[in-house]
N, C-alpha and C positions, 0 to 999 in steps of 0.2 A: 877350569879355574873359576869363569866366573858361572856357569850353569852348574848346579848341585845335582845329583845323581835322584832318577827317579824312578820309586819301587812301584810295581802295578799291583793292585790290590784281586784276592781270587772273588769272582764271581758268583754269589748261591745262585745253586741249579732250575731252583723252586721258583724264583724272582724274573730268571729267566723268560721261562713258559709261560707266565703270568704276566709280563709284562710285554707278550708279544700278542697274545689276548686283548689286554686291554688297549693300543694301540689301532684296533680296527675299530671300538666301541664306537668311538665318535662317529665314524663315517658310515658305520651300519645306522645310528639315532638317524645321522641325516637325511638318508633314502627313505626313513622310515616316514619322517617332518614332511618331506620333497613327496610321498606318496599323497599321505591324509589332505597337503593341501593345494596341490596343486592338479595330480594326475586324478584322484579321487573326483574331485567337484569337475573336470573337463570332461569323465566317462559320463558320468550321471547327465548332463549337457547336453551329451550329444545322443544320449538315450533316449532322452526329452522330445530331441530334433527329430528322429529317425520315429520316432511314435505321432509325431505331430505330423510328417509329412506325408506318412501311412492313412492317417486318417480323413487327410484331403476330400471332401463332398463338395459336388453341384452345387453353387449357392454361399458356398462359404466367401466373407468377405477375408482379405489376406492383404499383408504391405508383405512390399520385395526387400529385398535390399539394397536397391534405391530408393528408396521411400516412397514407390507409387502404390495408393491403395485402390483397390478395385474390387469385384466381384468374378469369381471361379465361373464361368459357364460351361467349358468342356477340360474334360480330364482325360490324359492318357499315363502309358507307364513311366516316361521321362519325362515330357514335355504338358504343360498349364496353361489355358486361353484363360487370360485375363479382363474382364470389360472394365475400363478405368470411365469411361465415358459412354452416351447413345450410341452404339453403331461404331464405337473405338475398340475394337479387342487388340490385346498386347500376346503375343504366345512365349510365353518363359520355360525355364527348365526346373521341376519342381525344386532344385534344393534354392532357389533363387529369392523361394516365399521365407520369410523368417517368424511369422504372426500370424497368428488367424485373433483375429476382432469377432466380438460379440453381434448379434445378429443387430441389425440395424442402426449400425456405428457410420455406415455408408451408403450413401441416398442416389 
């Protein structure tokens, strides 16, 4: 009496297919945004890191990640003797250096 009768309208087929398409669009753009800016610059980062710690020489001055700066005197394949001081060596684990400093940054 008081709700009026309601007819459903047909569906095109074409609008369908197409609108089930464009419902991913968004979320595919995203991954795409989510790649260039965040996973993109994090790889290249740690390509940087992994080049840098490879290249580790005798002599190289280097801060950790505490911030202690020292000079490299002995190298092995995991572990870095650091001299921060006369007759002071620190022995770290290489991923531990994050800088290497230009030569004569540290006296």
């Amino acid at each position: 009496m008081f709700i009026s009768e309601a007819y459903a309208q047909a569906a095109a087929p074409a609008a369908g297919a197409q609108g089930g398409l464009m419902s991913f669009l968004p979320l595919v753009l995203m991954f795409v945004v989510l790649y260039f800016v965040m996973i993109r610059p994090q790889m290249k980062r740690q390509k940087e890191t992994k080049s840098m710690l490879e290249a580790l020489s005798k002599g190289d001055e280097v801060v950790t990640q505490g911030g202690v700066i020292g000079k490299i005197t002995k190298i092995g394949e995991t572990f870095v003797s650091v001299e921060v001081s006369n007759g002071v060596e620190l022995q770290l684990q290489r991923v531990a250096i994050v800088q290497v400093l230009p030569k004569g940054t540290y006296k």
